[in-house]
Each structure stands twice: as structure tokens, then as C-alpha cells.
CHARMM-style PDB file with segment names, atoms N, HN, CA, C and O in Angstrom:
ATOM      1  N   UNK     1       0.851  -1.171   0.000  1.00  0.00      PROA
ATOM      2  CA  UNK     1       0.000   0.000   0.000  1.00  0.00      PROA
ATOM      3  C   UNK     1       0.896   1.234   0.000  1.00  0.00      PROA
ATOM      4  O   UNK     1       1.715   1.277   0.919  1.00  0.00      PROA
ATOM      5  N   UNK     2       0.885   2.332  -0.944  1.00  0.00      PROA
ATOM      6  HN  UNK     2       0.220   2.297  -1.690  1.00  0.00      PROA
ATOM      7  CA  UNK     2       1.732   3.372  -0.793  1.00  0.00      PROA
ATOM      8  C   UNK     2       1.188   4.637   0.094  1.00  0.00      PROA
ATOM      9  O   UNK     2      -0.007   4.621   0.391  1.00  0.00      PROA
ATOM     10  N   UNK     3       1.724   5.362   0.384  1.00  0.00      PROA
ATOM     11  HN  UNK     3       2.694   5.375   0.142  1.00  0.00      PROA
ATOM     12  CA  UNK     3       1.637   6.399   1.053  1.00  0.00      PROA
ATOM     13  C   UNK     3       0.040   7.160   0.894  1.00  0.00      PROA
ATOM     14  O   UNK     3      -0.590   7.595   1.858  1.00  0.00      PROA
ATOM     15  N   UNK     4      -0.233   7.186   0.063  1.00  0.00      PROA
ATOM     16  HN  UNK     4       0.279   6.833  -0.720  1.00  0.00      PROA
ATOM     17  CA  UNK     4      -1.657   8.098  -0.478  1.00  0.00      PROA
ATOM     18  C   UNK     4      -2.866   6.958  -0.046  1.00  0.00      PROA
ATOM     19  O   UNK     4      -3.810   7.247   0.689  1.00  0.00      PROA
ATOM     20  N   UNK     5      -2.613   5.387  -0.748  1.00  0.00      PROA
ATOM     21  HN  UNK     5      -1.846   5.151  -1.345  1.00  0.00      PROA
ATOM     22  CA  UNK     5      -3.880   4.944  -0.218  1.00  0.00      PROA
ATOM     23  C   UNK     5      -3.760   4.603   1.568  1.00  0.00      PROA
ATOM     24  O   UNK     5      -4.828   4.392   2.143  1.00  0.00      PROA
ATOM     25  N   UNK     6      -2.649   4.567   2.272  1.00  0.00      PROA
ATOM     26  HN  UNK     6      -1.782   4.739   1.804  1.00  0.00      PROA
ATOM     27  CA  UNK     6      -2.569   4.760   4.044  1.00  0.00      PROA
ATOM     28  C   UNK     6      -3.131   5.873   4.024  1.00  0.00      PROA
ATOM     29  O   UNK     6      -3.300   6.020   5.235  1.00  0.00      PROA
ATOM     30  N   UNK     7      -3.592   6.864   3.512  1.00  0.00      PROA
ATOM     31  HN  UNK     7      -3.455   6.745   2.528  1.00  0.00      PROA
ATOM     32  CA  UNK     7      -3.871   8.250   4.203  1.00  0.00      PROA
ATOM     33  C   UNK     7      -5.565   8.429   3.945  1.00  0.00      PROA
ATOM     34  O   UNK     7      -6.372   9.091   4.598  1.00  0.00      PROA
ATOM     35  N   UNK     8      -5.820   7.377   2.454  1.00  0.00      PROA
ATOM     36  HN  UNK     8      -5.165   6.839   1.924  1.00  0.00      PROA
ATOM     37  CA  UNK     8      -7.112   7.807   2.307  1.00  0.00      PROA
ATOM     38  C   UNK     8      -7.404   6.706   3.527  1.00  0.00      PROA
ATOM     39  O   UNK     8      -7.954   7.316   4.444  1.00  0.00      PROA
ATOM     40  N   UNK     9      -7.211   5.160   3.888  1.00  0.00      PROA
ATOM     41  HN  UNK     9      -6.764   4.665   3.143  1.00  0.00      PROA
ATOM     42  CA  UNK     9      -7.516   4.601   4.266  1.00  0.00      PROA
ATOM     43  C   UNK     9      -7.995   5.173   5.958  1.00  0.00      PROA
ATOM     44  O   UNK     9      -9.025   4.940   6.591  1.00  0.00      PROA
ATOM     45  N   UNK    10      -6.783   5.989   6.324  1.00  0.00      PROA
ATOM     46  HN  UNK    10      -5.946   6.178   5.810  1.00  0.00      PROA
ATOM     47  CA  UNK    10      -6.826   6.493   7.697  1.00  0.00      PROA
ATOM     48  C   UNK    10      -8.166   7.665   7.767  1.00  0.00      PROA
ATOM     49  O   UNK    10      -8.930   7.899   8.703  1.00  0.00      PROA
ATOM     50  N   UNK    11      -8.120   8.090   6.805  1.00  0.00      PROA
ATOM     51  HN  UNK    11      -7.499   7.901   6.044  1.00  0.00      PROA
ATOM     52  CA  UNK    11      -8.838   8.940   6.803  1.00  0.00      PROA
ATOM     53  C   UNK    11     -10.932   8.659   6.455  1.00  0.00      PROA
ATOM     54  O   UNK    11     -11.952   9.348   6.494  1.00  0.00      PROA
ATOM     55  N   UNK    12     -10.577   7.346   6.171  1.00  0.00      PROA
ATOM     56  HN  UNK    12      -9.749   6.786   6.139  1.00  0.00      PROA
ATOM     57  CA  UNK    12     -12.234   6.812   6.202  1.00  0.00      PROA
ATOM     58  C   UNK    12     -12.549   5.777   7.443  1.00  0.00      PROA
ATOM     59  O   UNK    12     -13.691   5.395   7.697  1.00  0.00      PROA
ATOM     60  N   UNK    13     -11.312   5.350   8.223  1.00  0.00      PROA
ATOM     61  HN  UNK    13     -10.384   5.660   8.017  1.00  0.00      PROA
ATOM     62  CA  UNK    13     -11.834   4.670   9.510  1.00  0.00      PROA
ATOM     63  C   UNK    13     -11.546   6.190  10.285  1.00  0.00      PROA
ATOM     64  O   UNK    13     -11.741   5.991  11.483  1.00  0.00      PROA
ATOM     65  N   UNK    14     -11.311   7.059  10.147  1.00  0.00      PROA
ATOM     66  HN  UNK    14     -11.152   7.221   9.173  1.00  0.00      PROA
ATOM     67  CA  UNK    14     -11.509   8.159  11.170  1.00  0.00      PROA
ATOM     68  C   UNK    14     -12.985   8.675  10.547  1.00  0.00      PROA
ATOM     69  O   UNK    14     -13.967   8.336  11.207  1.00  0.00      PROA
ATOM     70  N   UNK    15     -13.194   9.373   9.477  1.00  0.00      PROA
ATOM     71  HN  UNK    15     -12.397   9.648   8.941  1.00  0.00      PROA
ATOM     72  CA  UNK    15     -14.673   9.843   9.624  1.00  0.00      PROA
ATOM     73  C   UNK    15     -15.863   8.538   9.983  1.00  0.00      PROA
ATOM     74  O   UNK    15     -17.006   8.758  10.384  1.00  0.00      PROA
ATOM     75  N   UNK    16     -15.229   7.069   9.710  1.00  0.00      PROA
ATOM     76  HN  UNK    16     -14.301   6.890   9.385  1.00  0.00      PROA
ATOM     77  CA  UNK    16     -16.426   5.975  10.110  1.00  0.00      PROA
ATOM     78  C   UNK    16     -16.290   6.457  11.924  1.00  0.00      PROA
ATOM     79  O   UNK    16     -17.215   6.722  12.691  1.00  0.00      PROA
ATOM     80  N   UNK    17     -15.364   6.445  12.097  1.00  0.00      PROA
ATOM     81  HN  UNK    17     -14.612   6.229  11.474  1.00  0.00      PROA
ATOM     82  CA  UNK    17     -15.741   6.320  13.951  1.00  0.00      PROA
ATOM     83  C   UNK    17     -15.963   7.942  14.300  1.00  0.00      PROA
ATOM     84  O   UNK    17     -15.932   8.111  15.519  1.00  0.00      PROA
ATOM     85  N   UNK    18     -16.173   9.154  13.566  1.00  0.00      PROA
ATOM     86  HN  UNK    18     -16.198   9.017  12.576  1.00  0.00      PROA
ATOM     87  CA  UNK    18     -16.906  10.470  14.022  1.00  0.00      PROA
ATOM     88  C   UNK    18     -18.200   9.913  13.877  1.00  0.00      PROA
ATOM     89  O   UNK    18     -18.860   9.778  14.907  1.00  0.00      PROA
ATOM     90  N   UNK    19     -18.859   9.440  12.416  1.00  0.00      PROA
ATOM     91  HN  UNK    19     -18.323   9.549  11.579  1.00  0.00      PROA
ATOM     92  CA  UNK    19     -19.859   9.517  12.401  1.00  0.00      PROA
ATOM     93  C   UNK    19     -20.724   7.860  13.438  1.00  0.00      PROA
ATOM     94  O   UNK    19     -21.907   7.913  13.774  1.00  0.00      PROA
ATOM     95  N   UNK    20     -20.163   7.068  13.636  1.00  0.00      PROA
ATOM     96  HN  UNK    20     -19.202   7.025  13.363  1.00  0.00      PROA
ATOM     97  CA  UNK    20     -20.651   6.332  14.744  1.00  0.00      PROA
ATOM     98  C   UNK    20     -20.648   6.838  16.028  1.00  0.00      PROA
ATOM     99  O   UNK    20     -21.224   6.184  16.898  1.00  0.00      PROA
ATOM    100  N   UNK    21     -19.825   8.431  16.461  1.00  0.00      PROA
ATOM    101  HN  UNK    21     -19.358   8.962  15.755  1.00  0.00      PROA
ATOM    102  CA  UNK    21     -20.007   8.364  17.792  1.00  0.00      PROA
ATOM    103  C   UNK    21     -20.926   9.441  17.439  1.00  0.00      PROA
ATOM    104  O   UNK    21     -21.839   9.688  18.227  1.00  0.00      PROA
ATOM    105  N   UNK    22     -20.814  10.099  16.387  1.00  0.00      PROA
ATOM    106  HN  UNK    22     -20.072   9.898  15.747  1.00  0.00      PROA
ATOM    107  CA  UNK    22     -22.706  11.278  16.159  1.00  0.00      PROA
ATOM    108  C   UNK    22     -24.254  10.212  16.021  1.00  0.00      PROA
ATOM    109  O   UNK    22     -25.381  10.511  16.414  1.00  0.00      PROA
ATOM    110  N   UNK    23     -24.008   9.506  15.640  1.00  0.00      PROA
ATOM    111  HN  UNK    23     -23.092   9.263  15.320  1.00  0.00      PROA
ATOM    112  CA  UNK    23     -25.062   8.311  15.534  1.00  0.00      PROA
ATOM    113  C   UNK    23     -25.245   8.040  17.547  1.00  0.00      PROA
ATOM    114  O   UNK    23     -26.158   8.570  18.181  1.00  0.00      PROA
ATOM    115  N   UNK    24     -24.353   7.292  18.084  1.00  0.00      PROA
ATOM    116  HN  UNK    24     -23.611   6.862  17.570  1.00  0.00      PROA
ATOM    117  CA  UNK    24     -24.520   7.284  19.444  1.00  0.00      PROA
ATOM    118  C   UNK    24     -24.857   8.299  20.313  1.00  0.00      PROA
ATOM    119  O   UNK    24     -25.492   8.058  21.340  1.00  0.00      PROA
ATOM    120  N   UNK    25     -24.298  10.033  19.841  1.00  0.00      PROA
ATOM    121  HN  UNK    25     -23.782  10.229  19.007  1.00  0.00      PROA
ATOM    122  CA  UNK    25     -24.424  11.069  20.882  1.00  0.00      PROA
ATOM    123  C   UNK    25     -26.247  10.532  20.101  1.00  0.00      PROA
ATOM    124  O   UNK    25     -26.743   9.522  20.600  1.00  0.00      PROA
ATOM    125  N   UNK    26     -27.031  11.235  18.998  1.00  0.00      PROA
ATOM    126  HN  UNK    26     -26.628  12.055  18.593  1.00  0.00      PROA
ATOM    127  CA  UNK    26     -28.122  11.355  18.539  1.00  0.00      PROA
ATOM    128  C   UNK    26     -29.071  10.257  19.399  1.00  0.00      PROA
ATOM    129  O   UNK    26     -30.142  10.556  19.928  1.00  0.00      PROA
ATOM    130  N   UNK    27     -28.391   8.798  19.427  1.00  0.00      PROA
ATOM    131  HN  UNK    27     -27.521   8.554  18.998  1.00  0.00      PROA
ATOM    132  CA  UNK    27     -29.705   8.181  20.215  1.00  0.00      PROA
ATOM    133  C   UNK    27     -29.637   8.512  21.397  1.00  0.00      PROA
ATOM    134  O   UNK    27     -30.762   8.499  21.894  1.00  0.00      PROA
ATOM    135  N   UNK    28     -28.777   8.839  22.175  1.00  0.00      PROA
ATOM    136  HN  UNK    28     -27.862   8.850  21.771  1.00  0.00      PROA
ATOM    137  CA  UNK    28     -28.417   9.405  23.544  1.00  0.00      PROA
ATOM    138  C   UNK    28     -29.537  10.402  23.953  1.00  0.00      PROA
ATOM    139  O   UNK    28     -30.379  10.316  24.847  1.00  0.00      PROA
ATOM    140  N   UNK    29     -29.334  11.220  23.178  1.00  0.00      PROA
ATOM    141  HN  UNK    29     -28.650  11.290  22.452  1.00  0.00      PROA
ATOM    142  CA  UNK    29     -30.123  12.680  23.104  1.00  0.00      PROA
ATOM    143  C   UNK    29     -31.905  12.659  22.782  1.00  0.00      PROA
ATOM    144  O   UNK    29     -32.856  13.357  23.136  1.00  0.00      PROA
ATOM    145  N   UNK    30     -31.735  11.563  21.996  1.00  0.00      PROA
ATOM    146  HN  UNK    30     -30.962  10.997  21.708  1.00  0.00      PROA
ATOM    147  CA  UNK    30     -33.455  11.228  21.483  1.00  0.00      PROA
ATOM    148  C   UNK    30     -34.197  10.084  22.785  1.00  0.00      PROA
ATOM    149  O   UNK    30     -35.393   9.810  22.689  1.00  0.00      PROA
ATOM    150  N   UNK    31     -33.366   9.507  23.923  1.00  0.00      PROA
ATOM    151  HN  UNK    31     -32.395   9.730  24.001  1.00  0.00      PROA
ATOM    152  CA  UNK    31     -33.719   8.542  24.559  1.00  0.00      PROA
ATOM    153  C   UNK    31     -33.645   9.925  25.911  1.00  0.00      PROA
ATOM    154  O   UNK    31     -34.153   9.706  27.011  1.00  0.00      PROA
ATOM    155  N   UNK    32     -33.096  10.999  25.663  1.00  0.00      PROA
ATOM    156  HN  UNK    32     -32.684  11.177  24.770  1.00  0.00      PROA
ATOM    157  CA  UNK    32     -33.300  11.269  26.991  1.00  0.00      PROA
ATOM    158  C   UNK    32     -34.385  12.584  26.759  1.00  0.00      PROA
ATOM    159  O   UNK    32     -35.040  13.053  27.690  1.00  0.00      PROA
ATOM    160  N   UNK    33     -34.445  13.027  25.526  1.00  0.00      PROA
ATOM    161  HN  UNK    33     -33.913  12.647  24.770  1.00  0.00      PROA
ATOM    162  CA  UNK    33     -35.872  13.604  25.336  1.00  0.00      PROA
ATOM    163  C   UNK    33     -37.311  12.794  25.795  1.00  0.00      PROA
ATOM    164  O   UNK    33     -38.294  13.155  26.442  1.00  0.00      PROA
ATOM    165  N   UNK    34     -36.881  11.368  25.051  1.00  0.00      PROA
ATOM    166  HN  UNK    34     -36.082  11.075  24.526  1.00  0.00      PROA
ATOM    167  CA  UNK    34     -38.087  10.634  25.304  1.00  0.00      PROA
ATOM    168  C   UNK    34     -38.591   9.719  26.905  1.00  0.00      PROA
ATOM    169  O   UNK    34     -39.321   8.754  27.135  1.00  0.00      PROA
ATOM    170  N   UNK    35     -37.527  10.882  27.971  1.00  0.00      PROA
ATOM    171  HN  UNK    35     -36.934  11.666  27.785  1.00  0.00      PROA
ATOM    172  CA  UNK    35     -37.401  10.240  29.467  1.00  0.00      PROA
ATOM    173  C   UNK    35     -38.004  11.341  29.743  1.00  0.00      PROA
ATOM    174  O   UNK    35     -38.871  11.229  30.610  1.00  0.00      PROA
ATOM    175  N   UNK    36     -37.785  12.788  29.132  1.00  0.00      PROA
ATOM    176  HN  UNK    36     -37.081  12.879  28.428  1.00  0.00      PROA
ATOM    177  CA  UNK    36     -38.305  14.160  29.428  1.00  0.00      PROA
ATOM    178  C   UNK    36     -39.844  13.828  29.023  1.00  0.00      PROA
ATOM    179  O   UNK    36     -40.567  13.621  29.998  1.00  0.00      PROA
ATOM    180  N   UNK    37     -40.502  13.737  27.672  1.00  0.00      PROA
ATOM    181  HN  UNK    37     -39.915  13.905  26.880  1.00  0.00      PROA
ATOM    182  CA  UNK    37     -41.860  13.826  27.275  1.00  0.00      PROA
ATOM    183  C   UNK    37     -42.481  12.843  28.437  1.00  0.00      PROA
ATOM    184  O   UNK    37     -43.515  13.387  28.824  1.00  0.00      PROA
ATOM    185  N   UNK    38     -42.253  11.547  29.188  1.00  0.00      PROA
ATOM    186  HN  UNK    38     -41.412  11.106  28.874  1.00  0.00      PROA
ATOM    187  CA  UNK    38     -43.199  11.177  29.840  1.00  0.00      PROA
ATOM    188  C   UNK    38     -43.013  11.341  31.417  1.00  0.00      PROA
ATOM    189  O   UNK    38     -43.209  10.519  32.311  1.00  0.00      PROA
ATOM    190  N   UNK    39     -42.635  12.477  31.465  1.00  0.00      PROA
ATOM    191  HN  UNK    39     -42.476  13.145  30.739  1.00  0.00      PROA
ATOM    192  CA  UNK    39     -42.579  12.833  32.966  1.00  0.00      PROA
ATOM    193  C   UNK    39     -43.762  14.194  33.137  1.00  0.00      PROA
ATOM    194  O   UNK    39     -43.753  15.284  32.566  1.00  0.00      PROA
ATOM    195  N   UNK    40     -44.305  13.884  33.699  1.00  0.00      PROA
ATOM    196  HN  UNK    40     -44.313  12.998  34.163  1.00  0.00      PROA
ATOM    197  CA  UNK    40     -45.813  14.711  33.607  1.00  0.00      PROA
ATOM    198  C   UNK    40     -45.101  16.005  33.973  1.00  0.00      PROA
ATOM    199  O   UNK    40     -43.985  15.762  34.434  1.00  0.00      PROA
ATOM    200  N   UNK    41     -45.476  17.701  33.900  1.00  0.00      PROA
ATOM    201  HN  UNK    41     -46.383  17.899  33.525  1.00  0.00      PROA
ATOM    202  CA  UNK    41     -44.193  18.747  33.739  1.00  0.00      PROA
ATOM    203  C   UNK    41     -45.479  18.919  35.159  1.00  0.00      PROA
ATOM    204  O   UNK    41     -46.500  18.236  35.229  1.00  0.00      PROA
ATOM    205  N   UNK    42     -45.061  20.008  36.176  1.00  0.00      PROA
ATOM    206  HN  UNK    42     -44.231  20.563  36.119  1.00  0.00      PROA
ATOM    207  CA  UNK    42     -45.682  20.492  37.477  1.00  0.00      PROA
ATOM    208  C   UNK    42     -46.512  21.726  36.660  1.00  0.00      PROA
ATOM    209  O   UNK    42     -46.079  22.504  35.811  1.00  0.00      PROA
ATOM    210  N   UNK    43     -48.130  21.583  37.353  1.00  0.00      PROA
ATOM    211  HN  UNK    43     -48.482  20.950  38.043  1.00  0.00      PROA
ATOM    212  CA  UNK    43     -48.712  22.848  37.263  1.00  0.00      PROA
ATOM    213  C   UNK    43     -48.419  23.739  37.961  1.00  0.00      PROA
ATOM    214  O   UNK    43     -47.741  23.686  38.987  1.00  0.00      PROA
ATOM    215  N   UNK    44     -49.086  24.986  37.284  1.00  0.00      PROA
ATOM    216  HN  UNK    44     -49.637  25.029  36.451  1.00  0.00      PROA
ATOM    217  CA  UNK    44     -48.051  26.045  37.836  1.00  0.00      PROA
ATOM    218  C   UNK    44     -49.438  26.461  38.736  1.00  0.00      PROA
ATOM    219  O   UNK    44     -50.559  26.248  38.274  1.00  0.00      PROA
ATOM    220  N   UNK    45     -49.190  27.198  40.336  1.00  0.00      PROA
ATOM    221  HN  UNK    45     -48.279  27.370  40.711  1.00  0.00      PROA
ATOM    222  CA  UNK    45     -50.707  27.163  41.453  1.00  0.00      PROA
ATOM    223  C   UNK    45     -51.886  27.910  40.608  1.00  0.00      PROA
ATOM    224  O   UNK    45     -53.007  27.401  40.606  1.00  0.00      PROA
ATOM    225  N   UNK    46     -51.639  29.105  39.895  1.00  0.00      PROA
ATOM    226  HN  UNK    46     -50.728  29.519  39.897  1.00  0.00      PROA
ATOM    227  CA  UNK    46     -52.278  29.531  39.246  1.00  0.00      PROA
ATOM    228  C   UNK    46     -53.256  29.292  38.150  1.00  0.00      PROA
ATOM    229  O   UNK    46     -54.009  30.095  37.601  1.00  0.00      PROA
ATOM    230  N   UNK    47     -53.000  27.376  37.845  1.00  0.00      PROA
ATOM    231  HN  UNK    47     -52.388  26.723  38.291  1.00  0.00      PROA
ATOM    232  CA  UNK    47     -53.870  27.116  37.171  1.00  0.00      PROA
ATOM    233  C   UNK    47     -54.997  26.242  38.344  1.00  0.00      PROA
ATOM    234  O   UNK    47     -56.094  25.921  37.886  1.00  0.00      PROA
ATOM    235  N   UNK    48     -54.831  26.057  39.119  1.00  0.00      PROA
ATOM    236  HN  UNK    48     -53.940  26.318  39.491  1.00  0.00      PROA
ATOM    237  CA  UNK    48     -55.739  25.510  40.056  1.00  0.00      PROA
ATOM    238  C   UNK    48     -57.024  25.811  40.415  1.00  0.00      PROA
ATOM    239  O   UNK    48     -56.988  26.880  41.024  1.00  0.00      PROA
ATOM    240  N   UNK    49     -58.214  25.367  40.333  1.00  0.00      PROA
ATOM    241  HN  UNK    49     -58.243  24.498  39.839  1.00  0.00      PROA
ATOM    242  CA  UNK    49     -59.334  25.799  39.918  1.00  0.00      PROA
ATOM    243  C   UNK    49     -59.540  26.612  41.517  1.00  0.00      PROA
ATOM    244  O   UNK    49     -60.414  27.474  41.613  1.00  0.00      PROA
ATOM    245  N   UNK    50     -58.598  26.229  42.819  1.00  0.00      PROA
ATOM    246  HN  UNK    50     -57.888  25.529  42.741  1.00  0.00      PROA
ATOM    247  CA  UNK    50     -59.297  26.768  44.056  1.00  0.00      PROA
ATOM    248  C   UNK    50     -58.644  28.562  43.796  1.00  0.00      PROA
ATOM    249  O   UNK    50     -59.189  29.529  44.329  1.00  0.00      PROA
ATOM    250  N   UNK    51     -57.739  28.641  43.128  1.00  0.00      PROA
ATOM    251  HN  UNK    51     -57.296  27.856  42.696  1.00  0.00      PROA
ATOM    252  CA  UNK    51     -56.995  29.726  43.341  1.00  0.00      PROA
ATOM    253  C   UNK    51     -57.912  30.618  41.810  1.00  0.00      PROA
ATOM    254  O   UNK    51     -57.846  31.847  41.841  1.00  0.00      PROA
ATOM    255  N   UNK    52     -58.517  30.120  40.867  1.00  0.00      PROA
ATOM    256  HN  UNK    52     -58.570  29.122  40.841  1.00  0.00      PROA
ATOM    257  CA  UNK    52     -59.346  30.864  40.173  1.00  0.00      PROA
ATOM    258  C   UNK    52     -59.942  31.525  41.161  1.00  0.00      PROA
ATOM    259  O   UNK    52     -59.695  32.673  41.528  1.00  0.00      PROA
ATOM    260  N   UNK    53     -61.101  30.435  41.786  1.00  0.00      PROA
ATOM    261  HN  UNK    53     -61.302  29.502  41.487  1.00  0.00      PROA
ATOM    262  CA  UNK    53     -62.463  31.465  42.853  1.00  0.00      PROA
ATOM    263  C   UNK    53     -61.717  32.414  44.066  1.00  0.00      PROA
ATOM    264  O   UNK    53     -62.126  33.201  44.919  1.00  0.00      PROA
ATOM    265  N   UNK    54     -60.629  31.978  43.723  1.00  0.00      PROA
ATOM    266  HN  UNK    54     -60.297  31.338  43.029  1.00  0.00      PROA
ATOM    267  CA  UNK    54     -60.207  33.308  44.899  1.00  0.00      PROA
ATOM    268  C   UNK    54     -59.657  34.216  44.488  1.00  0.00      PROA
ATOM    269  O   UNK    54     -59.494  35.117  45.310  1.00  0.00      PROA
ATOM    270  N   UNK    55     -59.143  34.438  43.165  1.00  0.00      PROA
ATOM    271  HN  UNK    55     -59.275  33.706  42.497  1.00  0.00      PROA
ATOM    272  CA  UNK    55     -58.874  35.400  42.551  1.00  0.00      PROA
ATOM    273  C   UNK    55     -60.260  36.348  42.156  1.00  0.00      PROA
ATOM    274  O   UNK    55     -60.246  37.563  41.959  1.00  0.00      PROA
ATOM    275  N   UNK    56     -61.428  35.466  42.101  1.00  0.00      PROA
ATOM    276  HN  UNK    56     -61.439  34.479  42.262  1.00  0.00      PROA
ATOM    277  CA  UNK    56     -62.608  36.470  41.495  1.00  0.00      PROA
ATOM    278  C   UNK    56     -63.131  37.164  42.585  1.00  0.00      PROA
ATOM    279  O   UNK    56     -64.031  37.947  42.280  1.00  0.00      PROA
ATOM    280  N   UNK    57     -62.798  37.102  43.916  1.00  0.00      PROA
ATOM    281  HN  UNK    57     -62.068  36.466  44.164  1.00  0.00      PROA
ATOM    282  CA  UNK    57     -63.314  38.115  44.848  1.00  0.00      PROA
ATOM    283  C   UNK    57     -62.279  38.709  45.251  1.00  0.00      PROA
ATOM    284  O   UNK    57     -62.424  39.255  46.344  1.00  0.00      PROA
ATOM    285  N   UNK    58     -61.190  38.818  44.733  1.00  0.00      PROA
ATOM    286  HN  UNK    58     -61.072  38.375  43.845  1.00  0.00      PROA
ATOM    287  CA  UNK    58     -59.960  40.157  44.961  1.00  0.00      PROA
ATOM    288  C   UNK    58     -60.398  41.322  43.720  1.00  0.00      PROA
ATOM    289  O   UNK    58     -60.660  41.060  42.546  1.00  0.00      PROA
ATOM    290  N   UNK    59     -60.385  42.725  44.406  1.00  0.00      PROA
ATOM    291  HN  UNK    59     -60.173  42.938  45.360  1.00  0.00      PROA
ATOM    292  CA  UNK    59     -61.039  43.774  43.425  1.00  0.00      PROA
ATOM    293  C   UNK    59     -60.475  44.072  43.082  1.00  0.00      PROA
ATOM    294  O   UNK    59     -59.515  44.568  43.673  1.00  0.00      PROA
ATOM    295  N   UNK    60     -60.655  43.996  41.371  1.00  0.00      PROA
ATOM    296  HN  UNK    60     -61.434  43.594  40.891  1.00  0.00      PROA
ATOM    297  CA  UNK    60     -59.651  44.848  40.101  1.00  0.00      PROA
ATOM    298  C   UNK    60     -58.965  43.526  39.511  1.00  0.00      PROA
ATOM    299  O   UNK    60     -57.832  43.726  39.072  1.00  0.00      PROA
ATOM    300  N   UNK    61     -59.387  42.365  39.429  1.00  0.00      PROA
ATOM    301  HN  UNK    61     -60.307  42.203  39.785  1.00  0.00      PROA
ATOM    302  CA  UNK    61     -58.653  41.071  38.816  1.00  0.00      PROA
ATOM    303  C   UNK    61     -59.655  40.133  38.460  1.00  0.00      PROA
ATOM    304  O   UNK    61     -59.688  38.930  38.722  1.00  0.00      PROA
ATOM    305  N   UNK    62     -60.977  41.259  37.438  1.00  0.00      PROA
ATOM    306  HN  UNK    62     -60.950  42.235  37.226  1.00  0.00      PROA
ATOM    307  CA  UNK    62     -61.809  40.290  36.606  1.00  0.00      PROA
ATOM    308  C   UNK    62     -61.190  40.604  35.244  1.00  0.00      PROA
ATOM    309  OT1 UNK    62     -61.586  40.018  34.236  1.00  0.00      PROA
TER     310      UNK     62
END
């Protein structure tokens, strides 16, 4: 093997192992989104139906 095909050679097992560890970061990232979507997010007090009726008898906050 001469000098040029060692360099292309080096140079396609180096972009194969960038793009296998962007393939690994990507499922990484899509498995921990999909740990985020089923975690129910906290209401915020203000949507609470007891804190509506008590907002409607404070004056000046209809």
C-alpha cells in the first residue's frame, strides 16, 4: 500500500468512527428527550381551579 492509499484509508476509519459516535451522541439525546416527554411537567398554582375562585373576589382582577 503506498503512502496516499494509508492516508485515504486512515482517513475513512476516522470519519467511520466520528460519524458512529454522532449516531450514538443522537440516540443518547433522542432517549433522553423521550425520558423528558413522559414525565408529567408540574402545574403552575395559578392554574388551580381553588386559586381561580379566589382570585374572582380580589377587586380589580376580573
Amino acid at each position: 500500500m503506498n503512502p496516499n492509499q494509508m492516508n485515504v484509508a486512515k482517513a475513512m476509519v476516522a470519519q467511520h468512527e466520528f460519524l458512529e459516535e454522532a449516531r450514538r451522541s443522537r440516540l443518547q439525546a433522542q432517549a433522553g428527550r423521550r425520558e423528558a416527554e413522559t414525565t408529567s411537567p408540574r402545574k403552575a398554582f395559578h392554574t388551580h381551579p381553588l386559586s381561580m375562585l379566589l382570585s374572582l373576589g380580589l377587586p380589580g382582577r376580573r
